[in-house]
VEXLUMVEX-329661 format. One record per atom (N, C-alpha, C): residue in three letters; atom name; x, z, y. Coordinates in nm, 2 decimals, padded with zeros to 4 digits. Example, Ala and Ser with C-alpha at 12.3 -4.5 7.8 and 13.67 -1.06 7.14 Angstrom:
# VEXLUMVEX-329661
("ALA", "N", (01.32, 00.78, -00.57))
("ALA", "CA", (01.23, 00.78, -00.45))
("ALA", "C", (01.32, 00.78, -00.33))
("SER", "N", (01.28, 00.71, -00.22))
("SER", "CA", (01.37, 00.71, -00.11))
("SER", "C", (01.29, 00.79, 00.00))
END
This chain:
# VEXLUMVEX-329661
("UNK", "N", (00.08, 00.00, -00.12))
("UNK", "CA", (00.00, 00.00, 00.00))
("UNK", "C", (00.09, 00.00, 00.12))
("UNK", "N", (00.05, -00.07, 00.24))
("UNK", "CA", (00.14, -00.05, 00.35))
("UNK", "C", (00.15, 00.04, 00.41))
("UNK", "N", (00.26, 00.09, 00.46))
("UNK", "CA", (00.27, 00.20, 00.53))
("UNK", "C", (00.37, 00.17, 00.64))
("UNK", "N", (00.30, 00.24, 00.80))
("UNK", "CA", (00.36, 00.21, 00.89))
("UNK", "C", (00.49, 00.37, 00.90))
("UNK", "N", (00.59, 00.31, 00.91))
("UNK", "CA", (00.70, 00.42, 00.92))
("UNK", "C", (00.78, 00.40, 01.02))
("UNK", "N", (00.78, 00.34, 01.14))
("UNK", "CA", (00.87, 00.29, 01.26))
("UNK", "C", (00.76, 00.45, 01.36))
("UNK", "N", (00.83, 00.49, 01.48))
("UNK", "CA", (00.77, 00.56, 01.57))
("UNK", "C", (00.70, 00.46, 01.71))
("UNK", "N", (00.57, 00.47, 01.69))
("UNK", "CA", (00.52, 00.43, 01.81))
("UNK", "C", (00.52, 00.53, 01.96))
("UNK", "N", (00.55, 00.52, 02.09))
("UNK", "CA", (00.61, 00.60, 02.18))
("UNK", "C", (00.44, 00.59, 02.19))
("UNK", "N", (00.40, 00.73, 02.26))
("UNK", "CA", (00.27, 00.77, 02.31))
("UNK", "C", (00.20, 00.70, 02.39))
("UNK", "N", (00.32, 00.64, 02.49))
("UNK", "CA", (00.23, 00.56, 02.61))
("UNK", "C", (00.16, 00.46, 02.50))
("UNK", "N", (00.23, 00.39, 02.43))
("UNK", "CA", (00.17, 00.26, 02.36))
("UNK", "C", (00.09, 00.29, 02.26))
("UNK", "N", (00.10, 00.45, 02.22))
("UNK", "CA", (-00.06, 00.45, 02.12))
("UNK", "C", (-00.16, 00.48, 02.23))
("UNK", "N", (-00.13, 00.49, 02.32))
("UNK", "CA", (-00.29, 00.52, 02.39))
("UNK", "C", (-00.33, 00.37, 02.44))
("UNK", "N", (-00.23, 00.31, 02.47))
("UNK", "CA", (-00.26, 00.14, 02.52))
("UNK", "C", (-00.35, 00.08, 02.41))
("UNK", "N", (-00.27, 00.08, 02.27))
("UNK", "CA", (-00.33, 00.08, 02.15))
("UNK", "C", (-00.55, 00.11, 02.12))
("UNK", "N", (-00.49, 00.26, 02.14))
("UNK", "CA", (-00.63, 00.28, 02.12))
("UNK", "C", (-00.75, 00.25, 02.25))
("UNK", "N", (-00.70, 00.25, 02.37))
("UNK", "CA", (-00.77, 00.19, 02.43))
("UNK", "C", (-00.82, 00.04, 02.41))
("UNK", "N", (-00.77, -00.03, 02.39))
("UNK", "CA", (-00.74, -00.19, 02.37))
("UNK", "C", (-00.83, -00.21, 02.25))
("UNK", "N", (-00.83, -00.09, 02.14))
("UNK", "CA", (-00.91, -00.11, 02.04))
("UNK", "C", (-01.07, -00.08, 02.06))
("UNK", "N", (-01.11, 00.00, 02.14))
("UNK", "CA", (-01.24, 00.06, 02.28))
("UNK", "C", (-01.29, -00.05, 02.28))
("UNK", "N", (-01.21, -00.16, 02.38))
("UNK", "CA", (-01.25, -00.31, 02.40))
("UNK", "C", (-01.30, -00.42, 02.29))
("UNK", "N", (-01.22, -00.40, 02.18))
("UNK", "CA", (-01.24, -00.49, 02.08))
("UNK", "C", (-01.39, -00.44, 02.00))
("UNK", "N", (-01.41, -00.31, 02.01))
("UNK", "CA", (-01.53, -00.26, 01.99))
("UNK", "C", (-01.62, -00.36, 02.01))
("UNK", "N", (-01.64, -00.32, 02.16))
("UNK", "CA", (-01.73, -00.42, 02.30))
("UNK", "C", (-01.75, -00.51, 02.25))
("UNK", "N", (-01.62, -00.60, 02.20))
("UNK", "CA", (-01.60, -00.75, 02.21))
("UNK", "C", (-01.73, -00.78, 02.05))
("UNK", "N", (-01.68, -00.70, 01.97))
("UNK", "CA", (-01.76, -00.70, 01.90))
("UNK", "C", (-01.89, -00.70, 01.83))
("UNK", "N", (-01.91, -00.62, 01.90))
("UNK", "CA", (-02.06, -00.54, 01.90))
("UNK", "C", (-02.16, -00.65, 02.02))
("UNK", "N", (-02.09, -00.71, 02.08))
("UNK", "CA", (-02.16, -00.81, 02.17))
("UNK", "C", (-02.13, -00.96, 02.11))
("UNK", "N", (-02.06, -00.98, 02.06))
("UNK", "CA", (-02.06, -01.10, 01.96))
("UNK", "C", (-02.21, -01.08, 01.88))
("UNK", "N", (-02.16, -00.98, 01.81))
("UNK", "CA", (-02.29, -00.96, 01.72))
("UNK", "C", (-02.42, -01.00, 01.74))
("UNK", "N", (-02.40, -00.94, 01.88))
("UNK", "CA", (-02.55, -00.94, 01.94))
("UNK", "C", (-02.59, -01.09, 02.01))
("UNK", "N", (-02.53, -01.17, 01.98))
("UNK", "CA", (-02.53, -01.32, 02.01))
("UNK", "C", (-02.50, -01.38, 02.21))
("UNK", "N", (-02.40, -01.29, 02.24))
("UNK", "CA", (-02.33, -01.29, 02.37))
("UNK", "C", (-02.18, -01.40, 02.34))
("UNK", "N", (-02.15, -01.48, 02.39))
("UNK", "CA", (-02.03, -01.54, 02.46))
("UNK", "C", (-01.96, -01.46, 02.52))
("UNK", "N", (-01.84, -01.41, 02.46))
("UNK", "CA", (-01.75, -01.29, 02.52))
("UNK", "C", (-01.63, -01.37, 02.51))
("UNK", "N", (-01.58, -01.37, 02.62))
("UNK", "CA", (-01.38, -01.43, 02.72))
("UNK", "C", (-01.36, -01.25, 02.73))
("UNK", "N", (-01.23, -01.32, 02.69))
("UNK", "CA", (-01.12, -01.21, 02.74))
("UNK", "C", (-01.00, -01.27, 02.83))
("UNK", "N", (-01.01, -01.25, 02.95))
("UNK", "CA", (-00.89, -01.28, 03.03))
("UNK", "C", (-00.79, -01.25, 02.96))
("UNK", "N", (-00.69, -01.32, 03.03))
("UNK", "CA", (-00.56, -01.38, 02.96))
("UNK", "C", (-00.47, -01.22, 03.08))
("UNK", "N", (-00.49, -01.25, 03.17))
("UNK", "CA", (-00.44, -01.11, 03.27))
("UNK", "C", (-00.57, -01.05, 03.37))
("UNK", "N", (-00.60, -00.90, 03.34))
("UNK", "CA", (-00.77, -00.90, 03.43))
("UNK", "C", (-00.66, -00.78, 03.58))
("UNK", "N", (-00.56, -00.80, 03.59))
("UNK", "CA", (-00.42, -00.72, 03.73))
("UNK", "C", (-00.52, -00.76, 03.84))
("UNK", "N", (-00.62, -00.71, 03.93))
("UNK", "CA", (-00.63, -00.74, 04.07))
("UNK", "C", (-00.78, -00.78, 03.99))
("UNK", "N", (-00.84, -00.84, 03.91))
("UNK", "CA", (-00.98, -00.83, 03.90))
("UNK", "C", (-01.06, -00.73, 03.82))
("UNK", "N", (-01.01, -00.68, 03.71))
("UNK", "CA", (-01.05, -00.53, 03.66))
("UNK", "C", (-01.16, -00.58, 03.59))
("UNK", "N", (-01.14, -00.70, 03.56))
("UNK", "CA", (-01.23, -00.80, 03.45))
("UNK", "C", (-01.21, -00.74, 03.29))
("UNK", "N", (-01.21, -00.63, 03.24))
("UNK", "CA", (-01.17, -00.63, 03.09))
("UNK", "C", (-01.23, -00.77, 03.00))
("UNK", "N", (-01.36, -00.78, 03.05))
("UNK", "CA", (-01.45, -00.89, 02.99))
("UNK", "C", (-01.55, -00.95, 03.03))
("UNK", "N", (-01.59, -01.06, 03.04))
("UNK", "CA", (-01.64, -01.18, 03.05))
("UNK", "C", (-01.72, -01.23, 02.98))
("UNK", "N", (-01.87, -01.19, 02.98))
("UNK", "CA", (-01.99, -01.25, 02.88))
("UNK", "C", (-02.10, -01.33, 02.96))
("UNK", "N", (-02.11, -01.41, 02.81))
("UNK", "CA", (-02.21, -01.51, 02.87))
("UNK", "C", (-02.38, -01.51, 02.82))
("UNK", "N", (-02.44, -01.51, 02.83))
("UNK", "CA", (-02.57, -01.58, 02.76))
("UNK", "C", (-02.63, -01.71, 02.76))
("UNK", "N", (-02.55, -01.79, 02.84))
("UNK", "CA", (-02.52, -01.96, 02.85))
("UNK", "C", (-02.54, -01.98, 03.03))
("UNK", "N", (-02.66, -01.96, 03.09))
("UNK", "CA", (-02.69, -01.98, 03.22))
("UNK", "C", (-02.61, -01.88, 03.28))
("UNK", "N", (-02.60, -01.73, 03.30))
("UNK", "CA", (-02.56, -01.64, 03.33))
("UNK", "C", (-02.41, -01.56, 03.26))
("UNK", "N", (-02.35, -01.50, 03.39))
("UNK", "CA", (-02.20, -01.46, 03.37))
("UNK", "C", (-02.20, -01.32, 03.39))
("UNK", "N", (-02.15, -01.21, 03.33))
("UNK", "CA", (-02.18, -01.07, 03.38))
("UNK", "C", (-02.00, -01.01, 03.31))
("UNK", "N", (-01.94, -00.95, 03.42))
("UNK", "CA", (-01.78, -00.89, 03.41))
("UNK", "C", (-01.78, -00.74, 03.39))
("UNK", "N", (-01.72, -00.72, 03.29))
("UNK", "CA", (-01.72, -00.59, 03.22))
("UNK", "C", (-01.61, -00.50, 03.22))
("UNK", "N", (-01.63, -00.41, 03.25))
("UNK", "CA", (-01.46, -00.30, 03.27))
("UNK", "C", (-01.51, -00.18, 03.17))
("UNK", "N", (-01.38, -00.21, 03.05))
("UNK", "CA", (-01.44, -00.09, 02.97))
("UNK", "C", (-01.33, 00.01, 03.01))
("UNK", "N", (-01.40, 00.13, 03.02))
("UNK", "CA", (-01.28, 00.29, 03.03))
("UNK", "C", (-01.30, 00.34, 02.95))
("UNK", "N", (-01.22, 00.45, 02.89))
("UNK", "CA", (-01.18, 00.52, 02.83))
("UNK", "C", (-01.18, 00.64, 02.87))
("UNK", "N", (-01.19, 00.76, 02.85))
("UNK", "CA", (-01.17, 00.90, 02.91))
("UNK", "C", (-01.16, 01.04, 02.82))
("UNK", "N", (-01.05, 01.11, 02.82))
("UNK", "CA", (-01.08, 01.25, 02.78))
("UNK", "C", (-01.22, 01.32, 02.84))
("UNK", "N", (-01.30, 01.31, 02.78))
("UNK", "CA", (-01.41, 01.41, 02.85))
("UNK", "C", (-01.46, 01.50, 02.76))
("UNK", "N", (-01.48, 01.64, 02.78))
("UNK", "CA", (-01.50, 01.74, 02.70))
("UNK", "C", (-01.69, 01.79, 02.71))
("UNK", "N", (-01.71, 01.68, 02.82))
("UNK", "CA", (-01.90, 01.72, 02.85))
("UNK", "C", (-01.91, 01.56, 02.94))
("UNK", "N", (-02.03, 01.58, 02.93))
("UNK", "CA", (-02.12, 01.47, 02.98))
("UNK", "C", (-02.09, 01.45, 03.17))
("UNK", "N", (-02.08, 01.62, 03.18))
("UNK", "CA", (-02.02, 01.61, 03.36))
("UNK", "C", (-01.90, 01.57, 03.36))
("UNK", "N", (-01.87, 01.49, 03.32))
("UNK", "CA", (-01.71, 01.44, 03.34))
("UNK", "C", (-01.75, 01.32, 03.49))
("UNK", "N", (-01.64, 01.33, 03.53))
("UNK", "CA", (-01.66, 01.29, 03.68))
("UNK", "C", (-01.55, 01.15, 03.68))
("UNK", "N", (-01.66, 01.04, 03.63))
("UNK", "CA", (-01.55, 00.92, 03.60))
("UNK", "C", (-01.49, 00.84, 03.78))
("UNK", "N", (-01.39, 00.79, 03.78))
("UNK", "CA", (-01.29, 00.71, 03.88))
("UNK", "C", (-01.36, 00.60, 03.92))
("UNK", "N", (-01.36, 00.57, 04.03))
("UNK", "CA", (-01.41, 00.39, 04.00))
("UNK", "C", (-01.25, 00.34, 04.05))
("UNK", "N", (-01.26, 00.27, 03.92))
("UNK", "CA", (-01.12, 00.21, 03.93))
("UNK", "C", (-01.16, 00.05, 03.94))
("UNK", "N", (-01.25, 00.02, 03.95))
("UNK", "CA", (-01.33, -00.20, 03.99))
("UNK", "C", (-01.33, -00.19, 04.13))
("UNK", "N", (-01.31, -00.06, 04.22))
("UNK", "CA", (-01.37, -00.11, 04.35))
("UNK", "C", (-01.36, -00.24, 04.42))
("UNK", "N", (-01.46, -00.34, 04.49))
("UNK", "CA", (-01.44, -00.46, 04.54))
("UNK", "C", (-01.37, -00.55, 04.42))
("UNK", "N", (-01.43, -00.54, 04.28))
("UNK", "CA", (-01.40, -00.64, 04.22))
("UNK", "C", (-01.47, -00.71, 04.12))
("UNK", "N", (-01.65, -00.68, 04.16))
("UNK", "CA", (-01.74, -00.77, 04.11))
("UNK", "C", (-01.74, -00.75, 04.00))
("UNK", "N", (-01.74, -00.65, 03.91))
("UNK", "CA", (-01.75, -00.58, 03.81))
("UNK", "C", (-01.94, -00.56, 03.83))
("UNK", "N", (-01.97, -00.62, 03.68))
("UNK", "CA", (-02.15, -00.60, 03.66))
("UNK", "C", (-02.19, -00.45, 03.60))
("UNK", "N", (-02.08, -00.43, 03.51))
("UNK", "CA", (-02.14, -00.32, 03.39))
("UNK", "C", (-01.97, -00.23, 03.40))
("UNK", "N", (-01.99, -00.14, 03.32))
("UNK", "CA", (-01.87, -00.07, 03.35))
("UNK", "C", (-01.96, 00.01, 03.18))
("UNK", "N", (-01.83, -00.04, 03.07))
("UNK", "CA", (-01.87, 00.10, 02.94))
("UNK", "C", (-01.76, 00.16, 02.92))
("UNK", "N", (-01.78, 00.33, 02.91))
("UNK", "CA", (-01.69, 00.39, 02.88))
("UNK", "C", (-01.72, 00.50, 02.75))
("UNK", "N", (-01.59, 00.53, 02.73))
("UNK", "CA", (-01.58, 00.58, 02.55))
("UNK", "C", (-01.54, 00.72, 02.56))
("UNK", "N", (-01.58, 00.78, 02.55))
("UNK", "CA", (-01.55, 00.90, 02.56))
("UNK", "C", (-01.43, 00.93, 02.39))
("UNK", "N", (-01.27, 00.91, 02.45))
("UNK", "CA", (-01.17, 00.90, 02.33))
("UNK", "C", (-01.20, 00.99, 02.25))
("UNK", "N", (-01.18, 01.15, 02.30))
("UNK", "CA", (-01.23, 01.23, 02.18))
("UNK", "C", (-01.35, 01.31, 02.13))
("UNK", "N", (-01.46, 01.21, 02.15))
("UNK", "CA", (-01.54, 01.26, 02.06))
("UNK", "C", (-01.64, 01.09, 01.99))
("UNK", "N", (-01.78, 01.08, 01.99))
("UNK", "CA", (-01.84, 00.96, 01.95))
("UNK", "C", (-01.94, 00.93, 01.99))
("UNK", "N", (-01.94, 00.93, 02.10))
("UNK", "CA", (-02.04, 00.92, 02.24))
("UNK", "C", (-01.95, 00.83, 02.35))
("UNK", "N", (-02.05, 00.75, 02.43))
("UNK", "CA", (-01.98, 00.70, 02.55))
("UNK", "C", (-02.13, 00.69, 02.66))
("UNK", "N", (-02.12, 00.58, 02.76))
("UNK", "CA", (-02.18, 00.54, 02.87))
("UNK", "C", (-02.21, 00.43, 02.91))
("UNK", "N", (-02.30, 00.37, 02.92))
("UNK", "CA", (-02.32, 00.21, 02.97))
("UNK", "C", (-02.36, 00.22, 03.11))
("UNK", "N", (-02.36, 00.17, 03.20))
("UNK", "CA", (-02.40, 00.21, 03.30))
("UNK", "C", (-02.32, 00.03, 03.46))
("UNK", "N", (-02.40, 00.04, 03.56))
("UNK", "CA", (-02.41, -00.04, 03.62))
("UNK", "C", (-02.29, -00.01, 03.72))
("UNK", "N", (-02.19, -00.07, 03.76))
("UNK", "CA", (-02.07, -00.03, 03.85))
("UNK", "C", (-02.16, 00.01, 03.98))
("UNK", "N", (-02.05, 00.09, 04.01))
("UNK", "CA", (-02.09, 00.16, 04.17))
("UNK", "C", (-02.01, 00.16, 04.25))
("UNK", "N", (-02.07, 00.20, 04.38))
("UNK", "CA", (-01.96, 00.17, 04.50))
("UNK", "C", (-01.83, 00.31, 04.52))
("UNK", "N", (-01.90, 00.37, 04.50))
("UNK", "CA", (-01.88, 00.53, 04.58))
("UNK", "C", (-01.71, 00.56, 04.48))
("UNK", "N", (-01.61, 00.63, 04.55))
("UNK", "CA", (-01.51, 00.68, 04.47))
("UNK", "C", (-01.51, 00.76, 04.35))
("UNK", "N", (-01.62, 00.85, 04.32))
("UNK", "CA", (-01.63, 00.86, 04.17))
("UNK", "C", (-01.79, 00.91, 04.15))
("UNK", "N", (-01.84, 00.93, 04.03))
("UNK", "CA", (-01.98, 00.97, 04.00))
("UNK", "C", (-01.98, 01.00, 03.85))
("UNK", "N", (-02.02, 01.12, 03.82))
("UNK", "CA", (-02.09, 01.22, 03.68))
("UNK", "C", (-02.13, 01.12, 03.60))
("UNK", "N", (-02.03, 01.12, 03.48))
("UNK", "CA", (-02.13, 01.00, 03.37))
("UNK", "C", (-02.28, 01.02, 03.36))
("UNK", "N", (-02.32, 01.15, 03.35))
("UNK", "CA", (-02.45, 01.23, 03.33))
("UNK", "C", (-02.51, 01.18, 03.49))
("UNK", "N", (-02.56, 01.06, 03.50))
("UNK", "CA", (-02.60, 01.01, 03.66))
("UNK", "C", (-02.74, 00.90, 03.63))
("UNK", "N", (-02.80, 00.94, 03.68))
("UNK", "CA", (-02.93, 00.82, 03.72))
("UNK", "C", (-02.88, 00.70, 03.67))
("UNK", "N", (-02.93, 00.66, 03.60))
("UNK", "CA", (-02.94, 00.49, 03.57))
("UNK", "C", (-02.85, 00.53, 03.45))
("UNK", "N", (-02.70, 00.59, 03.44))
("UNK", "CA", (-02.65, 00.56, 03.33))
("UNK", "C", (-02.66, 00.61, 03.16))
("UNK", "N", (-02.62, 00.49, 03.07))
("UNK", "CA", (-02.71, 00.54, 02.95))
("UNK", "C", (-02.61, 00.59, 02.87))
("UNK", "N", (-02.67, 00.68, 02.80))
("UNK", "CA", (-02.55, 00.75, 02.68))
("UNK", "C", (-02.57, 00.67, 02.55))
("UNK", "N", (-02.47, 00.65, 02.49))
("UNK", "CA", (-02.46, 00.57, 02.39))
("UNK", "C", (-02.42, 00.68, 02.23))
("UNK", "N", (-02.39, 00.70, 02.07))
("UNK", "CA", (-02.34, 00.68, 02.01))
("UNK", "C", (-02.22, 00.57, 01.98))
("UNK", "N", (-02.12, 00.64, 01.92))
("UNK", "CA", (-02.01, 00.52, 01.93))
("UNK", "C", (-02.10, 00.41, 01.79))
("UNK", "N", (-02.17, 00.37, 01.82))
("UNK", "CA", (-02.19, 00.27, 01.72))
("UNK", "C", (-02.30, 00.15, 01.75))
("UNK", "N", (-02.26, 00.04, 01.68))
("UNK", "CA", (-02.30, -00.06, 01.71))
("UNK", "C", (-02.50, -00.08, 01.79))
("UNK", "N", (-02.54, -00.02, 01.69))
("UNK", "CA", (-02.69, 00.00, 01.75))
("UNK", "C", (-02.74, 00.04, 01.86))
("UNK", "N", (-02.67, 00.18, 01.83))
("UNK", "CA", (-02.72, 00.24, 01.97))
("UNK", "C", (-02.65, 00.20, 02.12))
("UNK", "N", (-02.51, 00.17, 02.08))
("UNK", "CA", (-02.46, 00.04, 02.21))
("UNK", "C", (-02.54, -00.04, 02.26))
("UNK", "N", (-02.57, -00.10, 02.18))
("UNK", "CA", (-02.68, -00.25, 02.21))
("UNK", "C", (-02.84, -00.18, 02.32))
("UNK", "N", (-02.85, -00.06, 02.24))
("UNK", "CA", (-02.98, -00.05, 02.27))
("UNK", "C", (-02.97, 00.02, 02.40))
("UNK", "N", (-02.85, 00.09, 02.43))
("UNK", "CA", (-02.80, 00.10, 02.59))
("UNK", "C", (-02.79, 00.01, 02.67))
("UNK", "N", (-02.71, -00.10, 02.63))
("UNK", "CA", (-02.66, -00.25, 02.71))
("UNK", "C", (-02.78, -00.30, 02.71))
("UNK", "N", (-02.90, -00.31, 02.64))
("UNK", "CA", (-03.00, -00.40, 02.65))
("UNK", "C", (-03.07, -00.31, 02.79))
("UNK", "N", (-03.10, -00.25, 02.80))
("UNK", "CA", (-03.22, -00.13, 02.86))
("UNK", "C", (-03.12, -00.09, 03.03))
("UNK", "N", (-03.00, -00.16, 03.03))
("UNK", "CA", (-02.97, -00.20, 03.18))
("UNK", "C", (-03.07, -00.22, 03.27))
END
């Protein structure tokens, strides 16, 4: 069986596991019969992702975050960058947030409008749809 035995440095398992957050997304929205681009570099647009439904384009910034409660007080890191949707993953545990980007410098995942998810395919969908 393979076994990985080289040391990965920490910065790059968290890059790792973030990056794998995304492929979730990319996934779970394939599924659901969405056109999903992944920029080639999203530096200066904060584009993680790019979905289609054929007529219409909507740009996706997925985060990540240590949060230990639902009051976790997320960053807006898209400001001024045409960001539609914004999902984030709450790393350690299996819960996240779907929710519509905002202007303001930061706002309570636990906030009007935004939806709590299960980390799993269903109940993702049934968040992202109910936008």
């Amino acid at each position: 069986m393979p076994k990985r035995l080289t040391h990965t440095k920490p910065a790059t398992v968290r890059v790792l596991k973030n990056t794998s957050f995304e492929s979730l997304v990319v996934s779970w929205l394939m599924q659901d019969g969405w056109q999903v681009f992944v920029p080639i570099l999203d530096n200066a647009h904060k584009t993680d992702l790019l979905i289609s439904d054929g007529p219409h384009y909507y740009r996706i910034q997925v985060k990540t975050v240590d949060a230990v409660s639902e009051s976790h007080v997320l960053e807006n890191r898209w400001k001024e960058s045409n960001i539609d949707v914004v999902v984030v993953f709450a790393r350690n545990s299996n819960w996240g947030y779907v929710l519509p980007a905002f202007k303001e410098k930061r706002r309570k995942l636990k906030s009007k409008g935004h939806l709590r998810f299960q980390q799993t395919k269903n109940t993702f969908l049934k968040a992202f749809h109910a936008l």
